[in-house]
N, C-alpha and C positions, 0 to 999 in steps of 0.2 A: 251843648254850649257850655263854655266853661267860664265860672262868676272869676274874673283877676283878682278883684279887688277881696272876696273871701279867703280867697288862695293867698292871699299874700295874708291877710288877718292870721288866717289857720297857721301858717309858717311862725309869723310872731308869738303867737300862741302854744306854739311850741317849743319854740325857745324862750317860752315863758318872759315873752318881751311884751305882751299883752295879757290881762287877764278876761276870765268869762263874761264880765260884767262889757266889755270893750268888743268881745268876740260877736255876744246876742245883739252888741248895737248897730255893728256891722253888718252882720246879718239881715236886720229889718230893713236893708236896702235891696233888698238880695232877692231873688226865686230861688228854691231850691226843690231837687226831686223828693216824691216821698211814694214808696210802694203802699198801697190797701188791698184791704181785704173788703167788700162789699157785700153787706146780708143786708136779708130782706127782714122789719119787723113790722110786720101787718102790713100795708100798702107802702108804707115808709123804706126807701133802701138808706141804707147806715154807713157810711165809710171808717172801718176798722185799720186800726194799726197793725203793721207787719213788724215782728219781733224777731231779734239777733241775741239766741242766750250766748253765755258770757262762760268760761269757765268757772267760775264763781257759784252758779247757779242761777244768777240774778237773769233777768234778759230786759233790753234795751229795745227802745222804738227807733228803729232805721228808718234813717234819712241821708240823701245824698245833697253835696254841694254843686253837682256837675254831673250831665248826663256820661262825661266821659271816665267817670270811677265808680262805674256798675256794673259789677259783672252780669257777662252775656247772659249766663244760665240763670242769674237770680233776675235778671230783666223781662227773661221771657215769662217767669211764672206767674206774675205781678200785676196786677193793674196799676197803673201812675196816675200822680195827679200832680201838678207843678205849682207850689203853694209860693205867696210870698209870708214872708219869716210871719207876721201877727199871726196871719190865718193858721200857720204850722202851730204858732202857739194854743191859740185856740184849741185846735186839733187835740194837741198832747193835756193839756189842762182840762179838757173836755171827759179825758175817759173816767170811767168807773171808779180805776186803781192808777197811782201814782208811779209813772217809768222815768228813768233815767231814758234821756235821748242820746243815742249812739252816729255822730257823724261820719259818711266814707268809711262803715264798717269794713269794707272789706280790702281798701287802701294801704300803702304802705305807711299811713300816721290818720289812726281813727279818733276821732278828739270826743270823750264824751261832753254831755250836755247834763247838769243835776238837771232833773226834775222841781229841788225844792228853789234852785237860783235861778230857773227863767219862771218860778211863781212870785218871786221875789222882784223881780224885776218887770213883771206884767202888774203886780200888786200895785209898785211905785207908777209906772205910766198910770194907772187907771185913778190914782191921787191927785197926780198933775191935774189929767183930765176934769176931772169933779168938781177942781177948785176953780176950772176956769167961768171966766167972768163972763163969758159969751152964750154961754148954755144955756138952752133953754129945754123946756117940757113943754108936749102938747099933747092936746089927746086926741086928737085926729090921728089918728094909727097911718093911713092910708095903706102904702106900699107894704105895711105889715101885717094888715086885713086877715090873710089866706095863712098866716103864720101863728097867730092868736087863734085862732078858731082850729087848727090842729093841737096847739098845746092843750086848747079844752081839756081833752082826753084825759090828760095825766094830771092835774089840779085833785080830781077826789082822790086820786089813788095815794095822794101826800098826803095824810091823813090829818097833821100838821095847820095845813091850809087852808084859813078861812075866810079870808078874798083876798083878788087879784084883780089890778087897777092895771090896765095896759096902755102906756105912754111911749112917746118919744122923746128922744132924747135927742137933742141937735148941738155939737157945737163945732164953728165954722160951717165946712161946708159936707160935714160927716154928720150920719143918724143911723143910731141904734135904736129898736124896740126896748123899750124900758119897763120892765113888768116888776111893780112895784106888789109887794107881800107882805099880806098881814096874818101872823100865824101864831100860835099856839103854843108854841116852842117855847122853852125858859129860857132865861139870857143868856143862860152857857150853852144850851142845846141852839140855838136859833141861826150861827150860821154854817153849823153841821147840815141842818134842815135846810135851808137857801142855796147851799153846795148840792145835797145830795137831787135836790128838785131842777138845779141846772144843770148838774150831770145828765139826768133823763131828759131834759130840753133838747141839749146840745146833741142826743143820740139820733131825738126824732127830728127836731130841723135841722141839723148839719149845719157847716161854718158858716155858706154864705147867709146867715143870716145872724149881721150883726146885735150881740143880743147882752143884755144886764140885767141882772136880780136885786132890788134894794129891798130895806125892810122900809114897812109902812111907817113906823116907829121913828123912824129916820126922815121921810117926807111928810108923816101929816100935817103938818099945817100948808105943805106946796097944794097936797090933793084935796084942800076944803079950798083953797085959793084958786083954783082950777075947773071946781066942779065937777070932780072928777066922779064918773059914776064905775063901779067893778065890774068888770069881763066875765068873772066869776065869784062867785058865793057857795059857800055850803050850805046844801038842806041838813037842818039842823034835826 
């Protein structure tokens, strides 16, 4: 199925009659294809990016805008999964290491994507969102029950980590698990430690589970207004 309305962005976009900032916003209207790779880590299966190196050296995380600018052969090799644009961000924001994202690599106009400007513009949505007035936190997890209780696992492994208060976050008629962190970290190490602890989240629950790392530092007085009791603690 082919997105018109990308297609005609990505054209603009190329005659540099739109810029990237205009392109990602496009985009979050959009599905677009993405090839994985799928391992297994312990019970857990992982959905991994499929990579297109670059002459450069560098290599890029392939994404397609249209089932119909994929070549046959790299179609066949591939598992797909048909993302809409947040989820994709998530995805690429998620891994380990930092890629440039490479669109319709193998098209006759491949439009990269920085890495560091859809962080930059995921960073700005998630300010909007923070500030809004509608939000609210509960601690009633529910639907996130079976989510919290796999993350268990990797809390001591952050060594960092010395509790974890697991909330929701509502605003409108969207909710994310909101797992609030209080750690050990200095305040220039703290959200290296809160990145590197969502990176290994995001590996084991995967995107559909909309998810946010705050520091405690930043909510406590929400989590004594709440009564908020920790999901986890360190044995000291």
């Amino acid at each position: 199925m082919e997105n018109r309305n990308v297609k005609e962005t990505l054209r603009a976009f190329a005659a540099q009659e739109a810029g990237a900032a205009e392109l990602l916003r496009a985009l979050e209207r959009e599905y677009l294809y993405v090839p994985i790779e799928r391992v297994s880590i312990g019970k857990a299966a992982v959905d991994l990016p499929v990579y297109v190196n670059l002459s450069d050296g560098s290599r890029c995380i392939a994404v397609f805008s249209s089932d119909t600018v994929i070549d046959s052969a790299f179609y066949q090799k591939h598992t797909w999964k048909r993302m809409g644009y947040l989820e994709l961000e998530k995805f690429v924001l998620g891994q380990s290491e930092r890629h440039n994202v490479i669109l319709d690599p193998y098209s006759d106009s491949p439009v990269m994507l920085r890495a560091d400007r859809i962080e930059q513009i995921a960073g700005t949505r998630a300010a909007e969102k923070s500030t809004d007035r509608d939000a609210t936190l509960d601690t009633e997890i529910g639907q996130f029950g079976e989510a919290v209780n796999k993350a268990k696992v990797l809390f001591p492994i952050h060594r960092t980590v010395r509790r974890v208060f697991a909330l929701v976050y509502q605003t409108g008629g969207e909710k994310s698990l909101c797992l609030v962190v209080d750690a050990d970290a200095k305040k220039d190490q703290l959200a290296d430690a809160l990145k590197a602890l969502f990176n290994d989240l995001y590996q084991l629950l995967g995107p559909q589970v909309p998810l946010m790392i705050l520091s405690y530092s930043e909510l406590r007085n929400e989590i004594r207004q709440l009564g908020a009791s920790p999901c986890y603690e360190r044995k000291e």
